[in-house]
N, C-alpha and C positions, 0 to 999 in steps of 0.2 A: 323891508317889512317882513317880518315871521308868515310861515305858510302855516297852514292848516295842519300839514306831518309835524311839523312843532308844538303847536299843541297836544298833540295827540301824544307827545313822547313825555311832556309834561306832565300829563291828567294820567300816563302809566307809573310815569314815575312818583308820582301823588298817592294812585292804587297800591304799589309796593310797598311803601315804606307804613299803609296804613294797614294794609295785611301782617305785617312785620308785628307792627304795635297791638293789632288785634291778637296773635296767638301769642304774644309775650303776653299783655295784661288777662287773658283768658286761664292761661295758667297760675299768674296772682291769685285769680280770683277764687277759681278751686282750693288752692292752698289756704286763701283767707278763710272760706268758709269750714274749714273743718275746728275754725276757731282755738287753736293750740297756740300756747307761747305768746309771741309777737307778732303774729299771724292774725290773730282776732282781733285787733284792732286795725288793721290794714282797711277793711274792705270801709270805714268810716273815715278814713284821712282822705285827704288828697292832693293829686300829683305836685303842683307846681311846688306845696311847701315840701315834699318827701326831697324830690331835684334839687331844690335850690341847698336843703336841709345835707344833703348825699354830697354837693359840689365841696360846700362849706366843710364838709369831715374832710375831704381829699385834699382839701388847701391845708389845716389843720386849725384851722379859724372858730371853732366851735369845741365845748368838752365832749368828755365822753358822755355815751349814752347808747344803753342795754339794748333800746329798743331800734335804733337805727343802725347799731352795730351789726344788729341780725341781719335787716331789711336792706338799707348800702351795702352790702355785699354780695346781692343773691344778682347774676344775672341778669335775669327777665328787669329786673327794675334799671337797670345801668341800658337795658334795650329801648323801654319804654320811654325813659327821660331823652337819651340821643336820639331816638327815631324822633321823637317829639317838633323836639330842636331841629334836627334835618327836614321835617316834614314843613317848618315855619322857613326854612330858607327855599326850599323847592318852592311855596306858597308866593314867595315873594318873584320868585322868577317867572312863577307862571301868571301873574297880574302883568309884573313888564309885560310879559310878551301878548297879554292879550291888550293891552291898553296901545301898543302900535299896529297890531293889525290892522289889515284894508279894510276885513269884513266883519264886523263884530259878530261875536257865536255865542250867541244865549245860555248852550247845554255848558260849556266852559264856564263861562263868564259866573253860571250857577252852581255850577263846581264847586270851583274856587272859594266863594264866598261861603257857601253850605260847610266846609274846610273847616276854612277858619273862624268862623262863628263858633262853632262846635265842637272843634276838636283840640286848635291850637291857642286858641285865648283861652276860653275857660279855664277854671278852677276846679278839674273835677274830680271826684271819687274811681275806682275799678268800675265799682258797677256801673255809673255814670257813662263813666269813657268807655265802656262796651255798649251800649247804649248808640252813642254818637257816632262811633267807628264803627259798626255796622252800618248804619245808613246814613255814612259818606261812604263805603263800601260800594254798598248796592246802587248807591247814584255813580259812583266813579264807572263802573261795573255797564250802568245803562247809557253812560253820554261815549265810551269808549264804543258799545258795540253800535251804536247810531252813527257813529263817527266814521269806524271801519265801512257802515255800508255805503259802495257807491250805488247814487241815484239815477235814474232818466226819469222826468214827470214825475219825481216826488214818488217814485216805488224803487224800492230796494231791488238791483241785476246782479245777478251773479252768475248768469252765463245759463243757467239752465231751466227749464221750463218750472212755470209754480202752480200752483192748482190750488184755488181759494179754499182755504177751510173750511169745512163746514162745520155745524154743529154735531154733535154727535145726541143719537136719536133717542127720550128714554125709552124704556122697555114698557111703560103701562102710560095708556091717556089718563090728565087728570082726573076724570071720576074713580080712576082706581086707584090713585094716591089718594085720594077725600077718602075712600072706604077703609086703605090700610091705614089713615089715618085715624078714623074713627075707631077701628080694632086696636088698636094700639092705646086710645085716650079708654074704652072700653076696660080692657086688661090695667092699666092702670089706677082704674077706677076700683076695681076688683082685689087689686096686692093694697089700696091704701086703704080700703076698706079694713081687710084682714090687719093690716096695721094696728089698726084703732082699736079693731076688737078686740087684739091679741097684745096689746103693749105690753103689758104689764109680764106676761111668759116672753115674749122676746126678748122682756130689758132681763129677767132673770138666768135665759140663758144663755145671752151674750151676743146676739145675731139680729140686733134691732139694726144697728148700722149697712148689714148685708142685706138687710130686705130694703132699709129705704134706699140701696143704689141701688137694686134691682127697677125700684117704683120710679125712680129718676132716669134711668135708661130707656124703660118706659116711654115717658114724659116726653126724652130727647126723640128718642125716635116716634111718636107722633107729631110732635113741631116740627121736626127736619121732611117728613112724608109728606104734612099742610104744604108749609111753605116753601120747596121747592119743586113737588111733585105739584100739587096743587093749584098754587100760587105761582111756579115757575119764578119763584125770588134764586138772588145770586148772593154770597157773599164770601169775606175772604178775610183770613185771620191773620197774624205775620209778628211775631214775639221773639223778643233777647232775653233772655235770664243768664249770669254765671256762666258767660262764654258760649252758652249751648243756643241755639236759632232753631224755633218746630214753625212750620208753617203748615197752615190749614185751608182747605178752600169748599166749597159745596156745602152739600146737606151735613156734615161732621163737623159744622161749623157751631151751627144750634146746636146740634145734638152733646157736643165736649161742654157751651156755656152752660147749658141749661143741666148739665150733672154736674159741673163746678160751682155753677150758678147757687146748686139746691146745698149742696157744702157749704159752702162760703156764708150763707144766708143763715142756716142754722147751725151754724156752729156753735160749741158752746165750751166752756171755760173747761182748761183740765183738771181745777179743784174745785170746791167749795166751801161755805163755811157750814157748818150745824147748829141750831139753836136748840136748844134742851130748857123746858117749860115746867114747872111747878103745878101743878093740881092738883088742889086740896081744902077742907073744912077752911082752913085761916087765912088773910090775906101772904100776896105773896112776898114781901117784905118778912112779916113773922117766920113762912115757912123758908127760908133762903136764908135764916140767923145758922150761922158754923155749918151750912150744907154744901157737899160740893158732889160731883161725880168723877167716874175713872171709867174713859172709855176705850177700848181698844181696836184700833184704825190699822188693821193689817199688824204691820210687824212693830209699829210705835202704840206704847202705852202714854195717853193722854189724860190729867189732872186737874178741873177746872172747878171754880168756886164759885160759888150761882151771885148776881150782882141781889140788889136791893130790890129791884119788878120782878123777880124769880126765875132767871134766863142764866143759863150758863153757854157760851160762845166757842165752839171747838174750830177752828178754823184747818183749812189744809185739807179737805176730804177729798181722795179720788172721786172724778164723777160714773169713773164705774161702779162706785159702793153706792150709789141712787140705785133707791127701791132694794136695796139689800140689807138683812138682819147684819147689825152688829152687837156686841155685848157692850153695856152701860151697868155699872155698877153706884150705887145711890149710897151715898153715907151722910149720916147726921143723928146727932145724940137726942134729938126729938121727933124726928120723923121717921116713917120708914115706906118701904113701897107699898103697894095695898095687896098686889097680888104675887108679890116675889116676884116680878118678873125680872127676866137679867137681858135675855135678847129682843133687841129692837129693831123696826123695819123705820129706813130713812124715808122718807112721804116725797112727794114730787116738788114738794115746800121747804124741802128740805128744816122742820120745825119740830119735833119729838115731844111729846109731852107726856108725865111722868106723872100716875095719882100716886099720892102721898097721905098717908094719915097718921095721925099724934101716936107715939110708943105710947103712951098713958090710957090711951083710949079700949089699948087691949089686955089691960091689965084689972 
């Protein structure tokens, strides 16, 4: 029957070869993202057709092809496919061995399976399988150190005296997180204030985004004061992205959502489109017969022809030009502007409207 040190040399040699395939596919992933060549399409394929796709060039069983010429040769992808393949034969030896043990072990037995659900059957993506190899990582990571400790009564010995952790004590009783709390919701209240009163000079001089993370920082840091000063809440954050692992835990838990949070939520589009509107004595059909405008959008010159409801459609507007003058020039052999104007301010409707009256009328 397999001992206990047996598995244990298993679920290492399991941990290896998934560290192997983590800092190979981590470096794909970087390289995918910079989106260059045959690179940009990497991080949307995935492994099992790249390997099978990579075996088949090496037999010569397949034509050629631009894109895997690149990819089948680099390395990291010939590490990722055989550690793959090795990691499904280790997988296979470590079921034997757990299936004739004396004593069945849960944290193994959960291993193993978590593995190969995850890691070695699937069909996945880069980003994917960084994803899944992290945490079969961090489980291989926790059944190995449970494993190393020996026990007496169900507590970890290790020869030297242990002394129960304590808590560590905060610096202010709740009533004094509720009141930095409330100064904080205070102060906040006071920059969104200014906000609202002030949009319209902040969006003109460019620092509207810098005042509302100010107001969001705020915001974080009086929910993080509430609820863990206050409220003595815990919580605990733990994220994969593109090879990189940030982990978070305490009151900077709130405080990071709740400024991502405020991001995320009002986001808003990098373009837009513009609508350009006819006002004038005749219906807008009559004035919109041979009229168009020419507007100028930073460094492109734009030419559009008003439809039949009197709307002409400039679409592609940075949304930094909201609330900012652009120049519109008006032409038509029977209309004209009313007050010459040439520059215009985009409205938060992003909708311009243009009085127009009959050339005949001034004549």
């Amino acid at each position: 029957m397999p001992s206990k040190p047996v598995l244990i040399e298993h679920a290492q040699k399991c941990l290896t070869l998934l560290t192997q395939i983590h800092d190979a596919n981590g470096r794909i992933i970087r390289r995918g993202s910079s989106g260059s060549g045959p690179w940009g399409r990497i991080l949307k394929d995935t492994y099992n057709d790249i390997c099978e796709t990579c075996h088949k060039r090496r037999l010569g069983t397949v034509p050629p092809d631009a894109y895997f010429d690149a990819i089948c040769s680099e390395p990291d992808f010939t590490t990722v496919c055989t550690r793959r393949w090795e990691l499904g034969e280790a997988l296979d030896d470590y079921r034997s061995s757990l299936n004739r043990v004396s004593q069945r072990s849960p944290d193994h037995d959960d291993l193993e399976r978590l593995i190969r659900r995850s890691v070695t059957q699937p069909n996945l993506s880069p980003p994917e399988l960084d994803t899944a190899v992290g945490q079969a990582i961090e489980r291989a990571t926790r059944t190995l150190t449970t494993a190393s400790e020996p026990t007496t009564g169900g507590k970890p010995t290790t020869g030297i005296p242990t002394r129960e952790r304590k808590p560590i004590p905060q610096p202010l009783w709740a009533i004094g997180y509720a009141i930095l709390s409330f100064v904080a919701l205070a102060l906040a209240g006071f920059v969104g204030r200014f906000l609202v009163t002030n949009l319209s000079k902040l969006g003109e001089s460019g620092v509207s985004d810098k005042a509302y993370f100010v107001l969001l920082v705020l915001l974080g840091l009086c929910a993080a004061a509430f609820l863990f000063g206050a409220m003595r809440s815990v919580a605990h954050l733990r994220g994969s992205h593109f090879g990189f692992t940030l982990e978070l835990g305490g009151p900077v838990v709130v405080a990071a959502l709740v400024v991502f949070g405020g991001f995320q939520l009002t986001a808003v589009p990098g373009e837009f489109t513009l609508t350009v509107r006819l006002r004038g004595p005749d219906p807008p059909a009559e004035m919109a017969k041979e009229a168009s405008i020419v507007a100028d959008i930073e460094g492109r010159r734009d030419a559009r022809e008003f439809s039949g409801l009197g709307e002409a459609v400039v679409p592609g507007i940075p949304s930094r030009l909201r609330n900012s003058d652009i120049p519109i020039t008006f032409q038509s052999k029977t209309y004209r502007v009313r007050d010459s104007k040439t520059l215009y301010r985009i409205p938060p409707n992003s909708v311009i409207y243009i009085e127009v009256t009959k050339i005949a009328n001034d004549q």
